[in-house]
PDBQT receptor file of N, H, CA, C and O in Angstrom, charges set to zero:
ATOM      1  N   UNK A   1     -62.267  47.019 -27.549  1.00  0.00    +0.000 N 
ATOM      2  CA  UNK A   1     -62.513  45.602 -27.367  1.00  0.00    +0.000 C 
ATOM      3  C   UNK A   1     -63.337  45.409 -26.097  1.00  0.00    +0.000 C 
ATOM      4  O   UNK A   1     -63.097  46.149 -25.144  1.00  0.00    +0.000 OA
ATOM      5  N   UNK A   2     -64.217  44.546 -26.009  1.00  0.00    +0.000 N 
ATOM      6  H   UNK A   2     -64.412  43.945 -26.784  1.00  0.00    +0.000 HD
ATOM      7  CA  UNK A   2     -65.403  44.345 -24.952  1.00  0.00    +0.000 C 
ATOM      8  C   UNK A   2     -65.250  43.062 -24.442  1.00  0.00    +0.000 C 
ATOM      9  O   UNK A   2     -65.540  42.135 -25.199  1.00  0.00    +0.000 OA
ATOM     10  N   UNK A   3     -64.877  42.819 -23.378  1.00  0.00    +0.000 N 
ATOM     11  H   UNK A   3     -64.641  43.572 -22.763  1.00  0.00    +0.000 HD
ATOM     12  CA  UNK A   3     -64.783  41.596 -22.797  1.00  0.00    +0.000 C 
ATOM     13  C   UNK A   3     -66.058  40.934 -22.371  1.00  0.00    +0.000 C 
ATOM     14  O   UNK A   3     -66.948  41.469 -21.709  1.00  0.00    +0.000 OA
ATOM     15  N   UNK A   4     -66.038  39.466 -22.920  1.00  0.00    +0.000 N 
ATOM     16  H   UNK A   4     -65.315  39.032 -23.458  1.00  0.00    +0.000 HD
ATOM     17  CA  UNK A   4     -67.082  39.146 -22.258  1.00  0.00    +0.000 C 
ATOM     18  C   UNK A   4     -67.518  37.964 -21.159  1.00  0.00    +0.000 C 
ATOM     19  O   UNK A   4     -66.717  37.171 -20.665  1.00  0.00    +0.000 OA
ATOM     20  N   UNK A   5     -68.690  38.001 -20.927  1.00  0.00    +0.000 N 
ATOM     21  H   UNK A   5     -69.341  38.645 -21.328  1.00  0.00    +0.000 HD
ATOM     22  CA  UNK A   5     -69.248  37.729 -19.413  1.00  0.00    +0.000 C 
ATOM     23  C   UNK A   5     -68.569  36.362 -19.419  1.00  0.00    +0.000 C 
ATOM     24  O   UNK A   5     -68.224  35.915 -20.513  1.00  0.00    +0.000 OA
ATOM     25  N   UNK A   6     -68.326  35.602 -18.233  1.00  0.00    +0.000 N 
ATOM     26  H   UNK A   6     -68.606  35.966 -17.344  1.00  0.00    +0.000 HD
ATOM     27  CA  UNK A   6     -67.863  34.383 -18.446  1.00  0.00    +0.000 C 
ATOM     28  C   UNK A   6     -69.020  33.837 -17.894  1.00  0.00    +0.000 C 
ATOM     29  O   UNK A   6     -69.575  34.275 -16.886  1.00  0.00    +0.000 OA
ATOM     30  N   UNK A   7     -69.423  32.779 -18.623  1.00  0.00    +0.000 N 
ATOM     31  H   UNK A   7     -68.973  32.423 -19.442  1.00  0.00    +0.000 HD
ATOM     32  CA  UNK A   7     -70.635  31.694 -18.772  1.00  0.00    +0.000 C 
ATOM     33  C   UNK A   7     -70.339  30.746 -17.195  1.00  0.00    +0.000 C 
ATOM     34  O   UNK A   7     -69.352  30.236 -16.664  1.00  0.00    +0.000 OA
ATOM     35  N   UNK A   8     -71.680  30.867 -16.893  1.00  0.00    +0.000 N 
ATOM     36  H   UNK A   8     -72.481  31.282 -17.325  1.00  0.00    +0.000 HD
ATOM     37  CA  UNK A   8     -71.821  29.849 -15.640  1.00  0.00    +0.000 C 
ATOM     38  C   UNK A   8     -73.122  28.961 -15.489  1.00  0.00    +0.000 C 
ATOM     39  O   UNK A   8     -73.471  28.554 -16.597  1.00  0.00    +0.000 OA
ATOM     40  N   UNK A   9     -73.948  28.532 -14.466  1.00  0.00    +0.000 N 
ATOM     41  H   UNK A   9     -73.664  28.862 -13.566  1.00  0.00    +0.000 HD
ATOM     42  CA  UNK A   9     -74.609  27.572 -14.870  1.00  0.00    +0.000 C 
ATOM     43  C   UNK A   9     -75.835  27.795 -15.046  1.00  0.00    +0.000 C 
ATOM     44  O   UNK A   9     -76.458  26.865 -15.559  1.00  0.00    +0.000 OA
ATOM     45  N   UNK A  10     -76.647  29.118 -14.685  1.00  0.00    +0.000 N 
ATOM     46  H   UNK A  10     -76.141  29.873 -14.268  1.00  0.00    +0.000 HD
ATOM     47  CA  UNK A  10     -77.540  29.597 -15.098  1.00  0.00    +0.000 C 
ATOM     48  C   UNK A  10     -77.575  29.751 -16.780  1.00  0.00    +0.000 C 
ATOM     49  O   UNK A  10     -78.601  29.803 -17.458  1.00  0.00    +0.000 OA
ATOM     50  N   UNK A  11     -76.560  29.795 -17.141  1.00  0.00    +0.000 N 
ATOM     51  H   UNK A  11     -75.726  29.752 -16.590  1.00  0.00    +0.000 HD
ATOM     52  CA  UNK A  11     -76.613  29.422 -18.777  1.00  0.00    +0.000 C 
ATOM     53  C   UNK A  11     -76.821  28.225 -19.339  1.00  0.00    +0.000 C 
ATOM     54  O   UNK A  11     -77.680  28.156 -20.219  1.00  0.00    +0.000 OA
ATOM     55  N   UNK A  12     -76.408  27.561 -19.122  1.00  0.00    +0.000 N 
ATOM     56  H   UNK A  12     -75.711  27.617 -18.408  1.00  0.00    +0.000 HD
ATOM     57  CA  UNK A  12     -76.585  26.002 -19.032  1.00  0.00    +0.000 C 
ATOM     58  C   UNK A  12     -77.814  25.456 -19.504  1.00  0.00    +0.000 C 
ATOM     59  O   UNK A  12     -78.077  24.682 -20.425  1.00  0.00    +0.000 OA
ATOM     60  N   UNK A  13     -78.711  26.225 -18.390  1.00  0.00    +0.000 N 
ATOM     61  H   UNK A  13     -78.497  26.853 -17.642  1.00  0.00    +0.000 HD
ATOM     62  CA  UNK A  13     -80.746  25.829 -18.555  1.00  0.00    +0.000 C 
ATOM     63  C   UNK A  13     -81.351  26.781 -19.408  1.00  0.00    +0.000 C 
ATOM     64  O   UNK A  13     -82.550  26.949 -19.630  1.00  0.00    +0.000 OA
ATOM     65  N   UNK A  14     -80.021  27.598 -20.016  1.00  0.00    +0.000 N 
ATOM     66  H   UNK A  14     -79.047  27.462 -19.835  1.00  0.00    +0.000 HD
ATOM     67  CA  UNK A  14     -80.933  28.269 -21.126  1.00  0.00    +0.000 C 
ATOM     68  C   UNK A  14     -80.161  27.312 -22.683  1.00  0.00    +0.000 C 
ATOM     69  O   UNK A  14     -80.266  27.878 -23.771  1.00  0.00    +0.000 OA
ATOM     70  N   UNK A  15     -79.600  26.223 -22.635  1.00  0.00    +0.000 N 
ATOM     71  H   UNK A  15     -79.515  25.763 -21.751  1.00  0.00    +0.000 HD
ATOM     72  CA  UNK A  15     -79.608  25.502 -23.696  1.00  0.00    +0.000 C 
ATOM     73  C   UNK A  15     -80.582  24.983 -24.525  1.00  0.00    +0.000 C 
ATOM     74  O   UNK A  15     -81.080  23.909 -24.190  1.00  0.00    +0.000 OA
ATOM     75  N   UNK A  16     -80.949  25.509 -25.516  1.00  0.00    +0.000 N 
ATOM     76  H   UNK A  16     -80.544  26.381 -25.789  1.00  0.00    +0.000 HD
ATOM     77  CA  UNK A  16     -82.102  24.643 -26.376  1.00  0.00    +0.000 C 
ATOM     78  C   UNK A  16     -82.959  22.984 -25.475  1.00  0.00    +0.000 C 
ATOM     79  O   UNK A  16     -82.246  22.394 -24.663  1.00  0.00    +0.000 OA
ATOM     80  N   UNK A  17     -84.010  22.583 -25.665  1.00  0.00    +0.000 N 
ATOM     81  H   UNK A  17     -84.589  23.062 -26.325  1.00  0.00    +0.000 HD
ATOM     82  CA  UNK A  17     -84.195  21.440 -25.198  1.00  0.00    +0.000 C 
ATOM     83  C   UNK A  17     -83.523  20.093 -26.303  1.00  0.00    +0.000 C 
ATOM     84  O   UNK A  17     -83.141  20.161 -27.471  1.00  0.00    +0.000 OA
ATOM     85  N   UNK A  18     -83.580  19.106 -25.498  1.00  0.00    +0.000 N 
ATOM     86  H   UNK A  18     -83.890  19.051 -24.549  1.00  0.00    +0.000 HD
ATOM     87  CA  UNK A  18     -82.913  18.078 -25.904  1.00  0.00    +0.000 C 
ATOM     88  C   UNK A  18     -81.371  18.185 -26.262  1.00  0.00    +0.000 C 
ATOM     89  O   UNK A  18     -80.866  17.361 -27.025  1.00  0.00    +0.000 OA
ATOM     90  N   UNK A  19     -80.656  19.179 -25.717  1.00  0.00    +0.000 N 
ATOM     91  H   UNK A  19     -81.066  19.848 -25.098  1.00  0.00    +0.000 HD
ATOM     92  CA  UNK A  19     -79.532  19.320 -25.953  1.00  0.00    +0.000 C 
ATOM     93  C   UNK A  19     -78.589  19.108 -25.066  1.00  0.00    +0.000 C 
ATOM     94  O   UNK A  19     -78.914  19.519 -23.953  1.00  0.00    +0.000 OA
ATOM     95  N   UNK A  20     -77.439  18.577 -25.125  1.00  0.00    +0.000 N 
ATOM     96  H   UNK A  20     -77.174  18.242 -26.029  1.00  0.00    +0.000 HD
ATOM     97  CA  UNK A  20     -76.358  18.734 -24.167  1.00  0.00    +0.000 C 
ATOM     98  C   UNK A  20     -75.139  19.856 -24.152  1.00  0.00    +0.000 C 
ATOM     99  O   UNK A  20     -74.557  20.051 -25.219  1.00  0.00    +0.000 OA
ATOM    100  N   UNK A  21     -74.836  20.415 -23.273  1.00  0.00    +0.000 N 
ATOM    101  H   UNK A  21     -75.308  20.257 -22.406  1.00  0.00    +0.000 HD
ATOM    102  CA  UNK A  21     -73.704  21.711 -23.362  1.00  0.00    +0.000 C 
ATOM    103  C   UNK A  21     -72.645  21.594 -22.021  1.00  0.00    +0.000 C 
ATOM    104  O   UNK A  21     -72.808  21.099 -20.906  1.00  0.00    +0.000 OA
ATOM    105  N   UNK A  22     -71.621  22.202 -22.585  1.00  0.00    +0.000 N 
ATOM    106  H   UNK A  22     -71.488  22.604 -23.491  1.00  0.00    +0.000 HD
ATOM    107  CA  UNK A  22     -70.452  22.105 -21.141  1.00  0.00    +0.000 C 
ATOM    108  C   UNK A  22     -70.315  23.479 -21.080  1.00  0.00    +0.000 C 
ATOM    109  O   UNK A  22     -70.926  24.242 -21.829  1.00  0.00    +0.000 OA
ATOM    110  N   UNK A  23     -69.263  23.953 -19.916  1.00  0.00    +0.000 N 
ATOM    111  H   UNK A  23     -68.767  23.333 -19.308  1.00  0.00    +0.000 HD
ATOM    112  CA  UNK A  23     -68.478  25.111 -19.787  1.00  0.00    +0.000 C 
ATOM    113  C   UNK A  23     -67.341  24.656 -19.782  1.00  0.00    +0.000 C 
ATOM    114  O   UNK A  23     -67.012  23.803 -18.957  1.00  0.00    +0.000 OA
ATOM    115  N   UNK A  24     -66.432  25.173 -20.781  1.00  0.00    +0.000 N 
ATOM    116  H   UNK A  24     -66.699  25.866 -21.451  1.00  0.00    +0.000 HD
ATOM    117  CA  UNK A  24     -65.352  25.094 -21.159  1.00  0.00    +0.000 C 
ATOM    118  C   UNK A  24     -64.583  26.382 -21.532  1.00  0.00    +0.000 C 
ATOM    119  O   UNK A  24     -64.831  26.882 -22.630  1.00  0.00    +0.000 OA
ATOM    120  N   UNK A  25     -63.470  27.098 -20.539  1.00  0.00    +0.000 N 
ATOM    121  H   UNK A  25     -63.269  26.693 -19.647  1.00  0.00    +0.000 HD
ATOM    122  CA  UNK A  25     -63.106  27.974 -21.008  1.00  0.00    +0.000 C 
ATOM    123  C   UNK A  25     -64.107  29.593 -20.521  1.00  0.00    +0.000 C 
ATOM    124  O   UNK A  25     -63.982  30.726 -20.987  1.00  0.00    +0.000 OA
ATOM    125  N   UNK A  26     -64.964  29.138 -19.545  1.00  0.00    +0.000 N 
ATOM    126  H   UNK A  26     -65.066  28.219 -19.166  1.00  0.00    +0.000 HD
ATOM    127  CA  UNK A  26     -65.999  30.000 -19.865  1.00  0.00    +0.000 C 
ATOM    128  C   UNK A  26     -66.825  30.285 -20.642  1.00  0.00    +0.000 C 
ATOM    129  O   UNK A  26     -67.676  31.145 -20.420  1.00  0.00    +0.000 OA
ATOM    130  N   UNK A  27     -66.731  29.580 -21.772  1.00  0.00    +0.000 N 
ATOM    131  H   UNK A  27     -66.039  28.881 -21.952  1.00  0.00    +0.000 HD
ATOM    132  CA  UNK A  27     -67.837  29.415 -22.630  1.00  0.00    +0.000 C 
ATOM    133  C   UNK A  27     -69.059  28.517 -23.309  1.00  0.00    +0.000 C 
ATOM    134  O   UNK A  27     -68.868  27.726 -24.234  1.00  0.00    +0.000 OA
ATOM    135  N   UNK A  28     -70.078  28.721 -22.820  1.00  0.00    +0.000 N 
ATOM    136  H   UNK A  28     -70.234  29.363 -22.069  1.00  0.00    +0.000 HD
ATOM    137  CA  UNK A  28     -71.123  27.314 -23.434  1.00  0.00    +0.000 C 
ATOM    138  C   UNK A  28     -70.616  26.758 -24.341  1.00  0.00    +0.000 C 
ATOM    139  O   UNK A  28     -70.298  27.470 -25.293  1.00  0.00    +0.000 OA
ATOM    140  N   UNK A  29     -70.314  25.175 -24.426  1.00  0.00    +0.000 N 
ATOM    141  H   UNK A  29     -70.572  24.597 -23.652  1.00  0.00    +0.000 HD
ATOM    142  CA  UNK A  29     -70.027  24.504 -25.821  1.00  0.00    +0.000 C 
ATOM    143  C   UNK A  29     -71.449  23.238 -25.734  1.00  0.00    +0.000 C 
ATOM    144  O   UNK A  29     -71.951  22.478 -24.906  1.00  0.00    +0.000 OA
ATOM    145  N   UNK A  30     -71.609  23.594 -26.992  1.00  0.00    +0.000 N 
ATOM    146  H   UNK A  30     -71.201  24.212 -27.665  1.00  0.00    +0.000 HD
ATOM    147  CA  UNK A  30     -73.046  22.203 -27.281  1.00  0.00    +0.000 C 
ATOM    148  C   UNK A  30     -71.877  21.107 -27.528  1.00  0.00    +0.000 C 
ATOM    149  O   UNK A  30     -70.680  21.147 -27.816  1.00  0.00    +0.000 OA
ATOM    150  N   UNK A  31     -72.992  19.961 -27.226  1.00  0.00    +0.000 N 
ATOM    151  H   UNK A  31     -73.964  19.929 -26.992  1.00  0.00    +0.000 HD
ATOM    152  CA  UNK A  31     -72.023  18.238 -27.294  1.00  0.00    +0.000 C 
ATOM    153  C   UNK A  31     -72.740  17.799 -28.351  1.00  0.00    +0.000 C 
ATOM    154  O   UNK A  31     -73.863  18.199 -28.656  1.00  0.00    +0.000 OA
ATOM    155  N   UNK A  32     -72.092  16.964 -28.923  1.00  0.00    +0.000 N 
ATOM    156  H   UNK A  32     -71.179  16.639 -28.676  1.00  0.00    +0.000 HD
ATOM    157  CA  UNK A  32     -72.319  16.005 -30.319  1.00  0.00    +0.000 C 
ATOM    158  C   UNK A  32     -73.459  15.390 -29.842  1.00  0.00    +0.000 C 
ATOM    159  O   UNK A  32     -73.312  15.006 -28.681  1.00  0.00    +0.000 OA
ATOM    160  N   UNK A  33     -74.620  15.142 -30.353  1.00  0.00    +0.000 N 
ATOM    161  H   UNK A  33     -74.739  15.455 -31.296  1.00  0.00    +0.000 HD
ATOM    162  CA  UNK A  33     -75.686  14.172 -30.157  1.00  0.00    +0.000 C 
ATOM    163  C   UNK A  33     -75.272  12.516 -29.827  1.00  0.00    +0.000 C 
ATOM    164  O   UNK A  33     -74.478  11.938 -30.569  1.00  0.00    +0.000 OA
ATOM    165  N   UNK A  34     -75.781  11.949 -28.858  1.00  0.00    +0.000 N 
ATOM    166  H   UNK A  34     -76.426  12.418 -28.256  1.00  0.00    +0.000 HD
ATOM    167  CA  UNK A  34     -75.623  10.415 -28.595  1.00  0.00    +0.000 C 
ATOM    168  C   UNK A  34     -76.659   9.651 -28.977  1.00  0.00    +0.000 C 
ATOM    169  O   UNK A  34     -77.629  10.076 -28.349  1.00  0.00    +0.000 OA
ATOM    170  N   UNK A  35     -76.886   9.030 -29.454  1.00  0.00    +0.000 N 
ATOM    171  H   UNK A  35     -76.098   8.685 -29.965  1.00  0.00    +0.000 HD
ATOM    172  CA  UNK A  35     -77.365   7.642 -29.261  1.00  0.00    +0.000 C 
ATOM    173  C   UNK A  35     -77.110   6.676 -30.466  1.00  0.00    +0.000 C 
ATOM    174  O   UNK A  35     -76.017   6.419 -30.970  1.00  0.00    +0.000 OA
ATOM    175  N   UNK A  36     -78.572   6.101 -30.893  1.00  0.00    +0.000 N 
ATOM    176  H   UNK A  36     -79.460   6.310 -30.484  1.00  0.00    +0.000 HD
ATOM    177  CA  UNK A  36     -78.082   5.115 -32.068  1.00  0.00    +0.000 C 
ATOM    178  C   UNK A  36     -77.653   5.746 -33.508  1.00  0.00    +0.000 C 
ATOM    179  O   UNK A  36     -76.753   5.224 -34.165  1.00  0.00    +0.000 OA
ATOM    180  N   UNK A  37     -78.382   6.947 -33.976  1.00  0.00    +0.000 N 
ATOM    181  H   UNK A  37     -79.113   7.371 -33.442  1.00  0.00    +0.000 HD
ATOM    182  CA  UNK A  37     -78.182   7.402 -35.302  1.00  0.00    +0.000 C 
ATOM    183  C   UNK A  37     -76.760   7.836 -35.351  1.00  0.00    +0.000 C 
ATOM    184  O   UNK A  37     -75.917   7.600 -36.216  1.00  0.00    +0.000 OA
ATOM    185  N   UNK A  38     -76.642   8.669 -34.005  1.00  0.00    +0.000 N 
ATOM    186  H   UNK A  38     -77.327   8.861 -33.302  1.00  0.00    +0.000 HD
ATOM    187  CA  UNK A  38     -75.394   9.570 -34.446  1.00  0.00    +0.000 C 
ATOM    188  C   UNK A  38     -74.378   7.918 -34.140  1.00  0.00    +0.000 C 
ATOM    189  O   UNK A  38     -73.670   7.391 -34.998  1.00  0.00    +0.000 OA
ATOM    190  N   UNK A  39     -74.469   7.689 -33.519  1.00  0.00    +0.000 N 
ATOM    191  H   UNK A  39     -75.044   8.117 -32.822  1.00  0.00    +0.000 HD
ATOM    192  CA  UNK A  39     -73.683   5.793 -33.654  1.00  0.00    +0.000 C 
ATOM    193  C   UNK A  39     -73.268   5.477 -34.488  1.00  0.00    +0.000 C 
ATOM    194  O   UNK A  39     -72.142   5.689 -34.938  1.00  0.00    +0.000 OA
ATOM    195  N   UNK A  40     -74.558   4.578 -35.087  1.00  0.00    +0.000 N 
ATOM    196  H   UNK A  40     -75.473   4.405 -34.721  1.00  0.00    +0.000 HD
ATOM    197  CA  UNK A  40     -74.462   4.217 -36.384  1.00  0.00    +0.000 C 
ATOM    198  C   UNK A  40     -73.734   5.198 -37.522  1.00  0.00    +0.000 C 
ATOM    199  O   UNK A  40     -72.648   4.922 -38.033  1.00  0.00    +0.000 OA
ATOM    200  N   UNK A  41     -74.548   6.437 -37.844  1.00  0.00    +0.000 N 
ATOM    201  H   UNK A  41     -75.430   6.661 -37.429  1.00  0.00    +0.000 HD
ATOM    202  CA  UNK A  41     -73.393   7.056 -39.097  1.00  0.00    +0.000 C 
ATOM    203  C   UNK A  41     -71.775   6.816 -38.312  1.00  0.00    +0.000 C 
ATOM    204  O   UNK A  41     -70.967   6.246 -39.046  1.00  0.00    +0.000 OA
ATOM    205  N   UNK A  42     -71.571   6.968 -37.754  1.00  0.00    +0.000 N 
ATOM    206  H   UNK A  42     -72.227   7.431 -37.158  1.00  0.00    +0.000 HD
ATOM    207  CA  UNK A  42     -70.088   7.145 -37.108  1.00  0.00    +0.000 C 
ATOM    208  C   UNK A  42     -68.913   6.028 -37.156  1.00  0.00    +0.000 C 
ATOM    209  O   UNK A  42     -67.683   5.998 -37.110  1.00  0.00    +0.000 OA
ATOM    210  N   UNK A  43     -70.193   4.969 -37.297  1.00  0.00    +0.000 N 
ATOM    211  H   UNK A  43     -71.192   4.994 -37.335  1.00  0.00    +0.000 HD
ATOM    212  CA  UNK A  43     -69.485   3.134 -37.559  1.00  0.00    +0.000 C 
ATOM    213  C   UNK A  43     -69.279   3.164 -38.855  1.00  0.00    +0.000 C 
ATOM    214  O   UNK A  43     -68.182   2.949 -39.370  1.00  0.00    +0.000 OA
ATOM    215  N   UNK A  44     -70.454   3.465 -39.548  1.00  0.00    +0.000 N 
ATOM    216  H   UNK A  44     -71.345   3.640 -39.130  1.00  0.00    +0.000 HD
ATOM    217  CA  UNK A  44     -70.382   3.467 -40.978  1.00  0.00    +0.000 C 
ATOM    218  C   UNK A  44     -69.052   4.204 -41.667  1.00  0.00    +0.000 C 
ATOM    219  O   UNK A  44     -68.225   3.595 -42.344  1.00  0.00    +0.000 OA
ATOM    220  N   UNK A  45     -69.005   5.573 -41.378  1.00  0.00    +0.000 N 
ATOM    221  H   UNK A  45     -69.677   6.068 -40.827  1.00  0.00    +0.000 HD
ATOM    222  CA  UNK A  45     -68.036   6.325 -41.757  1.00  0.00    +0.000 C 
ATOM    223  C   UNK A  45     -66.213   5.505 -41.406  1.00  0.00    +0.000 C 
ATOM    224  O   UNK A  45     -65.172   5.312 -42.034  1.00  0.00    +0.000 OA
ATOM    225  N   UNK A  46     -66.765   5.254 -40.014  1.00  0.00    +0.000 N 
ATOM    226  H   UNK A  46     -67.611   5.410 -39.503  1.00  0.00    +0.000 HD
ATOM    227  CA  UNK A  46     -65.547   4.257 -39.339  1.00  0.00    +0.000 C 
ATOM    228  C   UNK A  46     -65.019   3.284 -40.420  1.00  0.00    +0.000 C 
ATOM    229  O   UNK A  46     -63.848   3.407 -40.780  1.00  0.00    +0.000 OA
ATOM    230  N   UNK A  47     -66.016   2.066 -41.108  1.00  0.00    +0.000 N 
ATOM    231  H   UNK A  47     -66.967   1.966 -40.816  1.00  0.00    +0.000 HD
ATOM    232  CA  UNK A  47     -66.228   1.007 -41.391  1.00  0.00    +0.000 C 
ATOM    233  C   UNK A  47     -65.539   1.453 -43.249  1.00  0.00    +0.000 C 
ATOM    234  O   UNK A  47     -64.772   0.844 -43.994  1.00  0.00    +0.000 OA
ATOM    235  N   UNK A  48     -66.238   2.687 -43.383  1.00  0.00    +0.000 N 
ATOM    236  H   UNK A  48     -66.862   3.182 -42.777  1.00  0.00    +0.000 HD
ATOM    237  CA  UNK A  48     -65.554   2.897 -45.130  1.00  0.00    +0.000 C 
ATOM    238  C   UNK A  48     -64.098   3.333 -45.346  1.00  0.00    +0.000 C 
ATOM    239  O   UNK A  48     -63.463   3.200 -46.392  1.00  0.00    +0.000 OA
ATOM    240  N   UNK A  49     -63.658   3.885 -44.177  1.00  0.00    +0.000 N 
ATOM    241  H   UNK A  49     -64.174   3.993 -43.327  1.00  0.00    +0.000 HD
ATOM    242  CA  UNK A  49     -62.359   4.480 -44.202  1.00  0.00    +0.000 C 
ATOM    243  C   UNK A  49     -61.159   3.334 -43.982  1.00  0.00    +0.000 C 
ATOM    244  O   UNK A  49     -59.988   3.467 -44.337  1.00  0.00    +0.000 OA
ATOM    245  N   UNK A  50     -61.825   2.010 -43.212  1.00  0.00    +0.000 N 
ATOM    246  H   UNK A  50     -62.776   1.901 -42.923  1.00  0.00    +0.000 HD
ATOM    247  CA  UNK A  50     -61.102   0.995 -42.782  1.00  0.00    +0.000 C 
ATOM    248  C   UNK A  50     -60.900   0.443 -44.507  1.00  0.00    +0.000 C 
ATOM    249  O   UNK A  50     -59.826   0.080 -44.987  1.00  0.00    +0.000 OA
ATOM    250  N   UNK A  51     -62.187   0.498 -45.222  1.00  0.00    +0.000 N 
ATOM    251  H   UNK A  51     -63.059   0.793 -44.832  1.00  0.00    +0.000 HD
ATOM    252  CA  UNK A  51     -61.921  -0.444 -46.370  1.00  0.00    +0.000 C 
ATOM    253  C   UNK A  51     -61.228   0.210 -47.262  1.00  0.00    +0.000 C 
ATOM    254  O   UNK A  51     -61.324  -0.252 -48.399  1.00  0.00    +0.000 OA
ATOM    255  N   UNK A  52     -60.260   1.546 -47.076  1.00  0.00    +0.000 N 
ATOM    256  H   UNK A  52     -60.183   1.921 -46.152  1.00  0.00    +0.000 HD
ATOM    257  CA  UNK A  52     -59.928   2.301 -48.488  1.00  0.00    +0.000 C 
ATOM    258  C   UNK A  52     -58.512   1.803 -48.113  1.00  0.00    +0.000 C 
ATOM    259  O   UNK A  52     -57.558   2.043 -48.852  1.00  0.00    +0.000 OA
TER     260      UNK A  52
């Protein structure tokens, strides 16, 4: 078994562009996209589950 490196912030700026990421655990995690689209689907989905 190979242990591995624990992630710090020089990793960080090697995230894809337009992306957001944390360290959590030592490990890069990408974040859910923000703004209006990812919004909107999210109300919507919100909005159909309210009506069932």
């Amino acid at each position: 078994m190979t242990a591995k490196a624990r992630a710090g912030i020089e990793d960080l700026y090697k995230v894809p562009e337009h992306r957001k990421a944390e360290i959590v655990n030592g490990e890069v995690v990408l974040m859910a996209p923000t703004g209006y689209w990812p919004g909107y689907v999210g109300g919507e989905l919100f909005a159909s589950l309210r009506e069932s």
